[in-house]
N, CA, C and O atoms as a DFTB+ gen file, in Angstrom:
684 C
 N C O
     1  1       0.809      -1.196       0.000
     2  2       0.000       0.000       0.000
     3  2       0.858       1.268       0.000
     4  3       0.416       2.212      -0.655
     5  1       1.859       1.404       0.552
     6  2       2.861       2.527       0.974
     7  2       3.280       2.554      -0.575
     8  3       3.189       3.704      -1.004
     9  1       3.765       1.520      -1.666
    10  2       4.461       2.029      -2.509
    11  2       3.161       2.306      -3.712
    12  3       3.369       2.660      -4.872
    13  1       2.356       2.149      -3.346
    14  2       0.904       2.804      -3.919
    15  2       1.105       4.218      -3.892
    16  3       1.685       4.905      -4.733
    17  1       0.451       4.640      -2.620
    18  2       0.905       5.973      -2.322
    19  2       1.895       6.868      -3.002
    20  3       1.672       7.887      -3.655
    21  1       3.126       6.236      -2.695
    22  2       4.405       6.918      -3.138
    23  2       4.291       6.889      -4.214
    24  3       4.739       7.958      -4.627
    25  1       3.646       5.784      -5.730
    26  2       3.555       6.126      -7.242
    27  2       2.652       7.487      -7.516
    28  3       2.869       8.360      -8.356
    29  1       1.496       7.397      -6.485
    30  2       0.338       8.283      -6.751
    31  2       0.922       9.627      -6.412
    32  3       0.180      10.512      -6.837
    33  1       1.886      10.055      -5.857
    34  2       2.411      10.715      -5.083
    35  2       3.313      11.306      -6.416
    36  3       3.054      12.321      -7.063
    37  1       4.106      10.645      -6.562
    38  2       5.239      10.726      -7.655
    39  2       4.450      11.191      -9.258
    40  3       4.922      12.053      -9.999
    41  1       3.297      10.477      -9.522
    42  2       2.531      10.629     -10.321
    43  2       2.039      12.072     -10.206
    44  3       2.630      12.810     -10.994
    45  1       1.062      12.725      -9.394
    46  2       0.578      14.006      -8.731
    47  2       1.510      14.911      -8.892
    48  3       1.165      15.830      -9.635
    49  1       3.161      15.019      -8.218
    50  2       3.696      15.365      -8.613
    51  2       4.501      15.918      -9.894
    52  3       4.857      17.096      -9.897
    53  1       4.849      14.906     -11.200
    54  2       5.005      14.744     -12.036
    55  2       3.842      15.997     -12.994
    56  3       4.058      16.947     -13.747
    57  1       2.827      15.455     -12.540
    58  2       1.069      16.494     -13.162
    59  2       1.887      17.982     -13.207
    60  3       2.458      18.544     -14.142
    61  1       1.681      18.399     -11.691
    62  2       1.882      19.506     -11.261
    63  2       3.100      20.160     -11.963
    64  3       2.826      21.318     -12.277
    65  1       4.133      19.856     -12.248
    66  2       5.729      20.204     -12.732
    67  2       4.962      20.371     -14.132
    68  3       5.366      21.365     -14.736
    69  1       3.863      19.586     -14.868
    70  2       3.904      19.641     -16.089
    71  2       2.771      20.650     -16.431
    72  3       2.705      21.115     -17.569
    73  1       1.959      20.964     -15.554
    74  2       1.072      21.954     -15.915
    75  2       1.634      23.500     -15.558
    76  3       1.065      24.494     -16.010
    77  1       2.864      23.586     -14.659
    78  2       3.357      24.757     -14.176
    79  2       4.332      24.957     -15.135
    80  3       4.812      26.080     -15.296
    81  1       4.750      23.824     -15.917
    82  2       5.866      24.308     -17.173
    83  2       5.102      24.660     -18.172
    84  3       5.588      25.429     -19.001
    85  1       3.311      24.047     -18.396
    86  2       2.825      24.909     -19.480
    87  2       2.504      26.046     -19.187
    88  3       2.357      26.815     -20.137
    89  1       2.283      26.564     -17.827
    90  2       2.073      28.005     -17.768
    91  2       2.766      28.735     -17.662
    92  3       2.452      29.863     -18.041
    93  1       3.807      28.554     -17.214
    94  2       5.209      29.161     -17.201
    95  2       5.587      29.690     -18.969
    96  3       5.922      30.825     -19.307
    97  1       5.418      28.573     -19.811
    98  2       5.994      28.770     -21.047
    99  2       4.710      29.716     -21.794
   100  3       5.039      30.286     -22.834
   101  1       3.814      29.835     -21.494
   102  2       2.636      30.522     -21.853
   103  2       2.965      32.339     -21.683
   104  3       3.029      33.320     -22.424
   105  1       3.116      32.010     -20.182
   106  2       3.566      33.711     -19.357
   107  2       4.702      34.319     -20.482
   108  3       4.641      35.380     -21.102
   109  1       5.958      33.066     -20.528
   110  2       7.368      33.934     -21.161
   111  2       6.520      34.364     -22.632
   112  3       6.666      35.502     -23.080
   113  1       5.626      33.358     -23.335
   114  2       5.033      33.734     -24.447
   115  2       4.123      35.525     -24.118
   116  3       4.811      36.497     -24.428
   117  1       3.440      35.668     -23.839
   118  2       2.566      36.529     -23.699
   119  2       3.463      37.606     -23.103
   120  3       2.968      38.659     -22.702
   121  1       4.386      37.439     -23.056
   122  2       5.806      38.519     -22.673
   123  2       6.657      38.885     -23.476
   124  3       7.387      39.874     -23.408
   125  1       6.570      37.809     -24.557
   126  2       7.175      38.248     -25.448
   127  2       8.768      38.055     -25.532
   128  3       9.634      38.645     -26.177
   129  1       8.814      36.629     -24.310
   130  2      10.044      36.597     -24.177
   131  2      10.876      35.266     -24.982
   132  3      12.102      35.184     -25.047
   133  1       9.985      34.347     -25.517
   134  2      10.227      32.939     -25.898
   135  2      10.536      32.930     -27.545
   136  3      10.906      31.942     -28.179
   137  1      10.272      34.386     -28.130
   138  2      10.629      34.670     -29.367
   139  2      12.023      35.259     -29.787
   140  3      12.760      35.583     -28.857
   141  1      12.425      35.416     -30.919
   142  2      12.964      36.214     -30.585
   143  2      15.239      35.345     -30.927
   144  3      15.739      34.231     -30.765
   145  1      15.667      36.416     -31.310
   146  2      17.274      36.196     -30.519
   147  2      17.934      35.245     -29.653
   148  3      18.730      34.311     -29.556
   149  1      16.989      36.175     -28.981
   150  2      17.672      35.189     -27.429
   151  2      16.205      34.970     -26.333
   152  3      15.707      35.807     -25.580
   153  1      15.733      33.395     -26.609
   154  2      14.796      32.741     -25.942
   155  2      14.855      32.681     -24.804
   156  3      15.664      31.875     -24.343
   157  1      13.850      33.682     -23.653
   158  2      13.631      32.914     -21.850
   159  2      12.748      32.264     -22.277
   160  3      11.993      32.782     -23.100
   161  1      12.575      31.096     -21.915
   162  2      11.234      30.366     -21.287
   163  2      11.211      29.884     -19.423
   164  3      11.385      28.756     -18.962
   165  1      10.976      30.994     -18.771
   166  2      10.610      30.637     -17.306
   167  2      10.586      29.107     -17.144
   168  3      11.314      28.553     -16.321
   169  1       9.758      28.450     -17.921
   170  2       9.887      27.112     -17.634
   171  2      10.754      26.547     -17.427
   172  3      10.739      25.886     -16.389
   173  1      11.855      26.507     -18.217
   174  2      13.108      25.442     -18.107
   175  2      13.491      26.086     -17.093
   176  3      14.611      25.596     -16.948
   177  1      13.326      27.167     -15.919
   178  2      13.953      26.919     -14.692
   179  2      14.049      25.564     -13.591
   180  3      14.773      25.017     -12.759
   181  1      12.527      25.486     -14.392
   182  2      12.121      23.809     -13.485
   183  2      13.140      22.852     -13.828
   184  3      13.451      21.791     -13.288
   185  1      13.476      23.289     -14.571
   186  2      14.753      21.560     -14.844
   187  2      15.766      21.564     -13.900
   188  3      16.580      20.647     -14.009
   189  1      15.896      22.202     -13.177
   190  2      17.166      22.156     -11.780
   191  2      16.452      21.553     -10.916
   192  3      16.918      21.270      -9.813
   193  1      14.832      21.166     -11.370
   194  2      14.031      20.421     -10.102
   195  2      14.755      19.237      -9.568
   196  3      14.954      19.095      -8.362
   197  1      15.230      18.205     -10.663
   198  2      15.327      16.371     -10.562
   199  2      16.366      16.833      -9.414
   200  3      16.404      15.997      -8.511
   201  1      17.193      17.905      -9.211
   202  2      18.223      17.769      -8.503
   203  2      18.047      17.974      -6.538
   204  3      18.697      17.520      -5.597
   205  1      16.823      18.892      -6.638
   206  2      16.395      19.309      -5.089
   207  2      15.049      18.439      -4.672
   208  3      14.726      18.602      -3.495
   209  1      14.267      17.604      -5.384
   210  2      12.986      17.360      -5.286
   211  2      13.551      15.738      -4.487
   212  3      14.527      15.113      -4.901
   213  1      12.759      15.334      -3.398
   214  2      13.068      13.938      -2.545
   215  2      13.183      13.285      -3.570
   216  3      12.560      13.500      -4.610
   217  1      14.218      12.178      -3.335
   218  2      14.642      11.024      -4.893
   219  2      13.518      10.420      -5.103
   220  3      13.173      10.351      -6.283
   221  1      12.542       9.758      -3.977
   222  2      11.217       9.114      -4.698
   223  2      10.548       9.915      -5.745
   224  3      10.095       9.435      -6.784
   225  1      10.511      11.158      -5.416
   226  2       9.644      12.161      -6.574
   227  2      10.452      12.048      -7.983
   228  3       9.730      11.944      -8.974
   229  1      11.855      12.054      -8.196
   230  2      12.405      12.444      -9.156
   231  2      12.449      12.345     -10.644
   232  3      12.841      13.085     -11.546
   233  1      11.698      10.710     -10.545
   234  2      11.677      10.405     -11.705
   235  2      10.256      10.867     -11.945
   236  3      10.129      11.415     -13.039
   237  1       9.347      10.806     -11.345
   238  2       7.916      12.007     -11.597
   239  2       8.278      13.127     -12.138
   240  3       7.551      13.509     -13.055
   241  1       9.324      13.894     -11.821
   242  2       9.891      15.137     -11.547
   243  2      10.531      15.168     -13.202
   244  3      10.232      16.139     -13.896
   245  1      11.263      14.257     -13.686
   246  2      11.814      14.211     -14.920
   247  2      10.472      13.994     -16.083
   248  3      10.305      14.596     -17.145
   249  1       9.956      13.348     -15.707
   250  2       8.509      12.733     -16.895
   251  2       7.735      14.119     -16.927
   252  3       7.247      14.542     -17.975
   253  1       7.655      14.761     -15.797
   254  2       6.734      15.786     -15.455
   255  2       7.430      17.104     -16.890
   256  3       6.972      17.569     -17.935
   257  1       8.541      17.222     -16.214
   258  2       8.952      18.233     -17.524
   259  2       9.193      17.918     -19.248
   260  3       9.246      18.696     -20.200
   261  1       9.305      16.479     -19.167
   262  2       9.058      16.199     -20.411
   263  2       7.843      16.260     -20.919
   264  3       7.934      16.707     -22.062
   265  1       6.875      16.057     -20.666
   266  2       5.238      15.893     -20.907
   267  2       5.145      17.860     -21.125
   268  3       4.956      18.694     -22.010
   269  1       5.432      17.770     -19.614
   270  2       5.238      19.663     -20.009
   271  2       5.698      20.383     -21.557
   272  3       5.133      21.008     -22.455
   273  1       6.907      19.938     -21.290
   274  2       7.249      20.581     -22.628
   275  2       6.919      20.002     -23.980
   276  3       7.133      20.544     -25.064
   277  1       6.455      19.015     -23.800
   278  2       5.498      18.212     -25.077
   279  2       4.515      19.350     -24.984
   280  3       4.689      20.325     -25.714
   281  1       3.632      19.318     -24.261
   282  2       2.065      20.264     -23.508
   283  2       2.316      21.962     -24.569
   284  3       1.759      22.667     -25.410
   285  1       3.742      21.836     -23.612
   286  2       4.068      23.595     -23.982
   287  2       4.123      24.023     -25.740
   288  3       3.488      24.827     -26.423
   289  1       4.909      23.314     -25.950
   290  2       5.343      23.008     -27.444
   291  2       4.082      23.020     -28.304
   292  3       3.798      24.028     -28.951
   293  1       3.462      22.135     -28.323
   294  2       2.567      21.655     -29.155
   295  2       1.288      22.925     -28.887
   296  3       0.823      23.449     -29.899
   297  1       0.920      23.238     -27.919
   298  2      -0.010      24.099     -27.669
   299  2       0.329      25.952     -27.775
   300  3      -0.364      26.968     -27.743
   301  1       1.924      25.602     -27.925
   302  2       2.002      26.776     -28.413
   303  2       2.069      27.096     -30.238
   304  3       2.120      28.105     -30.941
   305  1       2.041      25.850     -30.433
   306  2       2.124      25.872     -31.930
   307  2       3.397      25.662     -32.773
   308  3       3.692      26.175     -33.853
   309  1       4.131      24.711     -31.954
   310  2       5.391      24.927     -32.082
   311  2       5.152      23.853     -33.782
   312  3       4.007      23.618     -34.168
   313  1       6.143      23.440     -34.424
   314  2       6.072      22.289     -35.755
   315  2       6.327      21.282     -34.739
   316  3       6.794      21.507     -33.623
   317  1       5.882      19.815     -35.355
   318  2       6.608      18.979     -35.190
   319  2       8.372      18.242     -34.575
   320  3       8.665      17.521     -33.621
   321  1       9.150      18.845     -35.625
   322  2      10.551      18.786     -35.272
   323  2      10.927      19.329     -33.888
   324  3      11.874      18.906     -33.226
   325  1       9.864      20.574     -33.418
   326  2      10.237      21.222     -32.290
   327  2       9.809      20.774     -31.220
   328  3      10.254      21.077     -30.113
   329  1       8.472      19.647     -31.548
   330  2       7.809      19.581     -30.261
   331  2       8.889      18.389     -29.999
   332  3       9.433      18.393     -28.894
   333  1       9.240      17.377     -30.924
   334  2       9.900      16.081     -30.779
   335  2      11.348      16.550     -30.198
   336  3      11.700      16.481     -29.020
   337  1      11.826      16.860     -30.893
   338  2      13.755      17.417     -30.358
   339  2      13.574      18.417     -29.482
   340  3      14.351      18.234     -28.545
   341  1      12.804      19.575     -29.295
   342  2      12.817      20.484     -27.978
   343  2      12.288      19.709     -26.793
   344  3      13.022      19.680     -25.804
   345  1      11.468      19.262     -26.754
   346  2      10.915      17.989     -25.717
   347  2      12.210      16.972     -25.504
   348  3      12.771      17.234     -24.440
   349  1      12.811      15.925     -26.201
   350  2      13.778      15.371     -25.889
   351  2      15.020      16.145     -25.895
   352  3      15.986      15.439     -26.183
   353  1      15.373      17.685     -25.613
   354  2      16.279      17.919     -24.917
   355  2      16.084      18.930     -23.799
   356  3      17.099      19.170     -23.145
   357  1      15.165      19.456     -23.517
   358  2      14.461      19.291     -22.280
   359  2      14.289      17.589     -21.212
   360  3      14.261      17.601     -19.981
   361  1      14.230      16.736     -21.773
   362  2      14.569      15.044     -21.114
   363  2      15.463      14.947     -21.119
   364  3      15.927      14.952     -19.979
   365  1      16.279      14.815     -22.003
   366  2      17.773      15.010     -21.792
   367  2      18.737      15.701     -20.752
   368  3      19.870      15.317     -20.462
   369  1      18.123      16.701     -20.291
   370  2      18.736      17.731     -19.741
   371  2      18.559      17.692     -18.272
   372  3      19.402      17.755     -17.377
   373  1      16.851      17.534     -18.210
   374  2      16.141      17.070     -16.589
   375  2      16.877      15.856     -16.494
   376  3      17.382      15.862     -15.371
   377  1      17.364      14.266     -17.425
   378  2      17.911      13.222     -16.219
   379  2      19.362      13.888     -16.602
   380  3      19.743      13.971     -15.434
   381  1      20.128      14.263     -17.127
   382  2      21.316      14.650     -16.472
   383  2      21.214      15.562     -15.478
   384  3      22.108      15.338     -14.661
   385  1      20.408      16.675     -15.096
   386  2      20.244      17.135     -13.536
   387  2      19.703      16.151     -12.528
   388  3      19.926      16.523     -11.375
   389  1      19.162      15.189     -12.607
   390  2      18.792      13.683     -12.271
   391  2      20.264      13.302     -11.619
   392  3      20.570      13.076     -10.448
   393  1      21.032      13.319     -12.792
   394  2      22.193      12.168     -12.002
   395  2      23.372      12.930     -11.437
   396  3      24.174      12.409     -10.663
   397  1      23.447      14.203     -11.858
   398  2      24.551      15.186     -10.992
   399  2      23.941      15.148      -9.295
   400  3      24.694      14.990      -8.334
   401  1      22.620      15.305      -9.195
   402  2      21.942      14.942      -7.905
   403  2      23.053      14.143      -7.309
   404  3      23.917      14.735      -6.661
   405  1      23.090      13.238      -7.424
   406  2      24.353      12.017      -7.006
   407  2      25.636      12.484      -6.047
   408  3      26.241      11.922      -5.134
   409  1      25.759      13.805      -6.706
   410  2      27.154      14.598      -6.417
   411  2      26.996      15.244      -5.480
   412  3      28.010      15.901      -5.245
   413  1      25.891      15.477      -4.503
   414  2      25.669      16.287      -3.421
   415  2      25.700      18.120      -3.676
   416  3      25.101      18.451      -4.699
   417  1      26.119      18.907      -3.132
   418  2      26.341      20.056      -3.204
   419  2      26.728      20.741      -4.398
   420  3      26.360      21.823      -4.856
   421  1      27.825      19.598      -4.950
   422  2      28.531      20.122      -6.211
   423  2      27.299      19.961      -7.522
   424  3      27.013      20.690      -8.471
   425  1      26.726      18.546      -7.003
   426  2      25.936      18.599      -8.110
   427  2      24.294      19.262      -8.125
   428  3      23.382      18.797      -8.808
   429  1      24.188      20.370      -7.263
   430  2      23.074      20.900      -6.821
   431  2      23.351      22.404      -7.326
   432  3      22.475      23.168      -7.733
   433  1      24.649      22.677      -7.233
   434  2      25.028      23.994      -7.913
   435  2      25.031      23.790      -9.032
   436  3      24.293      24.611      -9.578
   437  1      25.610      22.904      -9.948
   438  2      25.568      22.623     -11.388
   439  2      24.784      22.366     -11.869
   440  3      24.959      22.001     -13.032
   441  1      23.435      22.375     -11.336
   442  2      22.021      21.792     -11.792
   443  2      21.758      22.236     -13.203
   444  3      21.476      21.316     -13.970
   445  1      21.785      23.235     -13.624
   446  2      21.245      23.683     -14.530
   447  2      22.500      24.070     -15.922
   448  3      22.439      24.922     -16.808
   449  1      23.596      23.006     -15.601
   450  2      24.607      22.822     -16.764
   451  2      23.507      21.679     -18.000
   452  3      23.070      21.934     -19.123
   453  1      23.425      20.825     -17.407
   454  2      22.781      19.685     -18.666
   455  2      21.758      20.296     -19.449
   456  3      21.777      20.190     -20.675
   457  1      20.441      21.228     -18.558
   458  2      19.932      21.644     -19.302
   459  2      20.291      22.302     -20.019
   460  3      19.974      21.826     -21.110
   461  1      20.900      23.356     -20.171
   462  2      21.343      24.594     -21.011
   463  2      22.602      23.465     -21.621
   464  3      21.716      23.865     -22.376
   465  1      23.352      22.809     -21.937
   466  2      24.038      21.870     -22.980
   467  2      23.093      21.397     -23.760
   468  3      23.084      21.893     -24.887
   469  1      22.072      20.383     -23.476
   470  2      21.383      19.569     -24.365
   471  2      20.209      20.324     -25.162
   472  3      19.645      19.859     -26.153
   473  1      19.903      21.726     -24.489
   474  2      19.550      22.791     -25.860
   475  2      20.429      23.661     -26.152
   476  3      19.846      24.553     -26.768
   477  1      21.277      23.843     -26.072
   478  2      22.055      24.596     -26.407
   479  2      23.026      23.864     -27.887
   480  3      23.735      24.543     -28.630
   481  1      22.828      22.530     -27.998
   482  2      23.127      21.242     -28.888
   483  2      22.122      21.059     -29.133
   484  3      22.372      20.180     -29.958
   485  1      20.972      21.128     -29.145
   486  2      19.337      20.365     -29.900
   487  2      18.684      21.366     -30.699
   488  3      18.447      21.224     -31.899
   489  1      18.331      22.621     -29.853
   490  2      17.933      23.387     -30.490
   491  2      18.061      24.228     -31.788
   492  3      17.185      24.297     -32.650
   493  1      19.004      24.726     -31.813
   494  2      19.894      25.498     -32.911
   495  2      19.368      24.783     -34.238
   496  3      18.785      25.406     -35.126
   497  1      19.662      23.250     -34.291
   498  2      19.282      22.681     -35.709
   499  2      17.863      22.694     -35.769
   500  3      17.297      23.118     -36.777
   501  1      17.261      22.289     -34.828
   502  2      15.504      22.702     -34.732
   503  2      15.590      23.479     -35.307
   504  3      15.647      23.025     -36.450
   505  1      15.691      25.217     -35.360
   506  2      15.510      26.661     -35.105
   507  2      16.040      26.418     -37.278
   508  3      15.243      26.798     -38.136
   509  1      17.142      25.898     -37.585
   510  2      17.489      25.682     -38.805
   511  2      16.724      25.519     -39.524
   512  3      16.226      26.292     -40.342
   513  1      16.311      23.261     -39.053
   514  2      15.620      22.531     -40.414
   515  2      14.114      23.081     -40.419
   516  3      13.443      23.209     -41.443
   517  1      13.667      23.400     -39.063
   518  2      12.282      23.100     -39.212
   519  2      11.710      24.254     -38.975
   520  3      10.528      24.171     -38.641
   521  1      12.288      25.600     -39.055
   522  2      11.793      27.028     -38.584
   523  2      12.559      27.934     -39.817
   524  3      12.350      29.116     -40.092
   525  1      13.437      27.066     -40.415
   526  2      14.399      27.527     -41.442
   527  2      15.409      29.303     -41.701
   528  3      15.679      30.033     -42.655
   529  1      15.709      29.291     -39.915
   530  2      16.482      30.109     -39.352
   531  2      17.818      30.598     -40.524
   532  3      18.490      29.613     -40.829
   533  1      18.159      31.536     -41.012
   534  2      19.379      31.771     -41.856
   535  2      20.593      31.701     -41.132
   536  3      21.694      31.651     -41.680
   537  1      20.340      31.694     -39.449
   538  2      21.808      32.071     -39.072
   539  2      22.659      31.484     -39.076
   540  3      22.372      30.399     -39.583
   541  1      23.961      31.543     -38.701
   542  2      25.129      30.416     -38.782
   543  2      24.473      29.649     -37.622
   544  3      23.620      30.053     -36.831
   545  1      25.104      28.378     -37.711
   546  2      24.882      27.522     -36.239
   547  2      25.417      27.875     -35.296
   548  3      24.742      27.975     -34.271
   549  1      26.817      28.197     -35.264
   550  2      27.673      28.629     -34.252
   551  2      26.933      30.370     -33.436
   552  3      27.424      30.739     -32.369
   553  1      26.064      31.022     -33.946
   554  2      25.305      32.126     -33.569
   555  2      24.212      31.543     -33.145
   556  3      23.792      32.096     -32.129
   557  1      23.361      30.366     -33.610
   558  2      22.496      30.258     -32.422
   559  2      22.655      29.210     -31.787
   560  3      21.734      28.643     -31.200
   561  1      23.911      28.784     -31.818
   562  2      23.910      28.013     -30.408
   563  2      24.518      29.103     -29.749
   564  3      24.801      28.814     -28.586
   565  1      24.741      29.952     -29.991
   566  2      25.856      30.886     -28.387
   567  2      24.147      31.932     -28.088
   568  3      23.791      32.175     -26.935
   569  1      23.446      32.336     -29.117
   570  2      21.990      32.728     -28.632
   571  2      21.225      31.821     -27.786
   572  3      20.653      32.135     -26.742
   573  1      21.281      30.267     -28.516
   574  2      19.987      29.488     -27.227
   575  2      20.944      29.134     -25.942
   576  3      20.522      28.882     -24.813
   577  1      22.254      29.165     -26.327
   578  2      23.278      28.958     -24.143
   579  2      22.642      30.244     -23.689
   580  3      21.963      30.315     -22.665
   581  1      22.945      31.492     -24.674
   582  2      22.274      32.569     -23.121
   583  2      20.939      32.680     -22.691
   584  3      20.985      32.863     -21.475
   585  1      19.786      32.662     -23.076
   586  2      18.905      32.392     -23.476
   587  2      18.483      31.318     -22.119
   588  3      17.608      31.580     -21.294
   589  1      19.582      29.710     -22.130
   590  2      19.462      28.869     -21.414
   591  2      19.954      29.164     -20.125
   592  3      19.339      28.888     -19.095
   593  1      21.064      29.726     -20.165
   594  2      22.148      30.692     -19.348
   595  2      20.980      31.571     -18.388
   596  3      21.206      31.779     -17.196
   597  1      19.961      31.959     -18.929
   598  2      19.238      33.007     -18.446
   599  2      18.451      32.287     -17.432
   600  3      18.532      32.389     -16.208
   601  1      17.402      31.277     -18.390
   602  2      16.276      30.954     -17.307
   603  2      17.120      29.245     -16.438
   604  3      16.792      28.755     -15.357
   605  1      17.889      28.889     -17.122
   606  2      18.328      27.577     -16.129
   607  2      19.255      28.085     -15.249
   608  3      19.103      27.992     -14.031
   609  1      20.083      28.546     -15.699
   610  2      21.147      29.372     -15.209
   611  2      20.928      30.548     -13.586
   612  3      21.277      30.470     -12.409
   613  1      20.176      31.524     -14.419
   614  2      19.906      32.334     -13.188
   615  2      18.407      31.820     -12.522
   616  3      18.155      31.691     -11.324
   617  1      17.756      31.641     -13.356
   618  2      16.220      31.760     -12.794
   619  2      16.018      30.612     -11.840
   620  3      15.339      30.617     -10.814
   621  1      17.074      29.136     -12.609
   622  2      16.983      27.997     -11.810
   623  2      17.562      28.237     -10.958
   624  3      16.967      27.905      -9.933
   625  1      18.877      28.857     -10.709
   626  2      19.951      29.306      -9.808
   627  2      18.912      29.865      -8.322
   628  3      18.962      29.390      -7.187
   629  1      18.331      30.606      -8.650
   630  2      16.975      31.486      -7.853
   631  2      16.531      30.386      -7.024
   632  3      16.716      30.281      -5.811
   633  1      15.803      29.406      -7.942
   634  2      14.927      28.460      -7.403
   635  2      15.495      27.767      -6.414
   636  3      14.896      27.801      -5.339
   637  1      16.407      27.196      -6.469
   638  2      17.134      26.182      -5.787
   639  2      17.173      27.178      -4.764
   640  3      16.271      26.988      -3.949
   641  1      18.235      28.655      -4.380
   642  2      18.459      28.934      -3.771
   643  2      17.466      29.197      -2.799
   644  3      17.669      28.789      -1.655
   645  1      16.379      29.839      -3.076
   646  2      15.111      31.014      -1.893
   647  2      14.239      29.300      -1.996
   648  3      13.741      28.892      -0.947
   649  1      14.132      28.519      -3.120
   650  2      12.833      27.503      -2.711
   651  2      13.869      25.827      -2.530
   652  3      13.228      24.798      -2.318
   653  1      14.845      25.782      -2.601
   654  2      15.429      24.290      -2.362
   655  2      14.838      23.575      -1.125
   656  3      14.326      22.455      -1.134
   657  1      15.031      24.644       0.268
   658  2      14.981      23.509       1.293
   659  2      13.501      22.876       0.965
   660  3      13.257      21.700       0.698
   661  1      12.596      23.952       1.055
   662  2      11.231      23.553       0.846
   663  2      10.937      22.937       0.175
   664  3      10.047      22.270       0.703
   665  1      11.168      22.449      -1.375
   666  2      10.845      21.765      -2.513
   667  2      11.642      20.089      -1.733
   668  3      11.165      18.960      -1.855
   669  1      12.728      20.413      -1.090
   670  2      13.516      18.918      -0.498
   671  2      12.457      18.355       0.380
   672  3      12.326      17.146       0.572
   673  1      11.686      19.301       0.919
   674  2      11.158      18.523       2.033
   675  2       9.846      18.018       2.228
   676  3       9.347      17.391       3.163
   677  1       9.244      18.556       0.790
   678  2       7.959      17.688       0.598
   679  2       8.097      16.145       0.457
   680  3       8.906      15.434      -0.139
   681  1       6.767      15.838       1.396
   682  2       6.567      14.296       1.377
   683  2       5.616      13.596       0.558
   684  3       5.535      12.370       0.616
């Protein structure tokens, strides 16, 4: 019964991460910030979650932002190519903050390296084949790192810091 709970739990969880990354990515939209140069999406702050959230939650915690950003993507109208490769490097990115977890402190500060790598490498060709971007590659990958730099970087940086203990200590 207990590991009932704890799926339903993990599950609930998982929901929540994925409906707060579609609104999150909605807000940076209606801001005018997710277009553009250089992309915030508030959302991907959540990807420094897998690293502070209790380990039973985590893998909820990883599915949760993938789904989200499926959710986000697709409902924002994103193509195809974007919902598939921006979604799997958003997954990509949440289980490598997943397994730096491992590393204690060190890997709680670095939380938000994998994410901002695995779009900062995914995106750019998205933004190319399937949005048919003119720029060099080497210009928007150094646009989607700051961009990533911005909301994983500082915004996640934020999170962890003012909301870590609290997010650790839900049961």
């Amino acid at each position: 019964m207990k590991e009932t709970r704890t799926n339903i739990r993990m599950m609930t969880y998982g929901a929540l991460i994925a409906a707060l990354y579609v609104a999150l990515t909605y807000l940076a939209a209606m801001l005018g910030l997710s277009g553009g140069v250089i992309q915030i999406r508030f959302s991907e702050a959540l990807t420094v979650l897998p690293a502070i959230v209790p380990a039973m939650y985590a893998p909820g915690t990883v599915l949760g932002l993938f789904i989200g950003c499926i959710l986000a993507n697709t409902l924002t109208g994103a193509l195809v190519w974007d919902i598939v490769f921006g979604s799997l490097a958003t997954l990509l990115g949440a289980l490598g903050t997943w397994l730096l977890r491992r590393t204690g402190r060190v890997g709680i500060a670095l939380a938000w390296l994998p994410p901002t790598l695995a779009n900062t490498l995914t995106v750019p060709f998205v933004l190319q084949k399937a949005y048919g971007v003119q720029d060099a590659l080497w210009f928007l990958m150094l646009t989607v790192c700051i961009g990533e730099l911005l909301s994983c970087g500082v915004l996640g940086s934020l999170l962890i810091r003012f909301g870590g203990k609290k997010i650790a200590k839900i049961k």
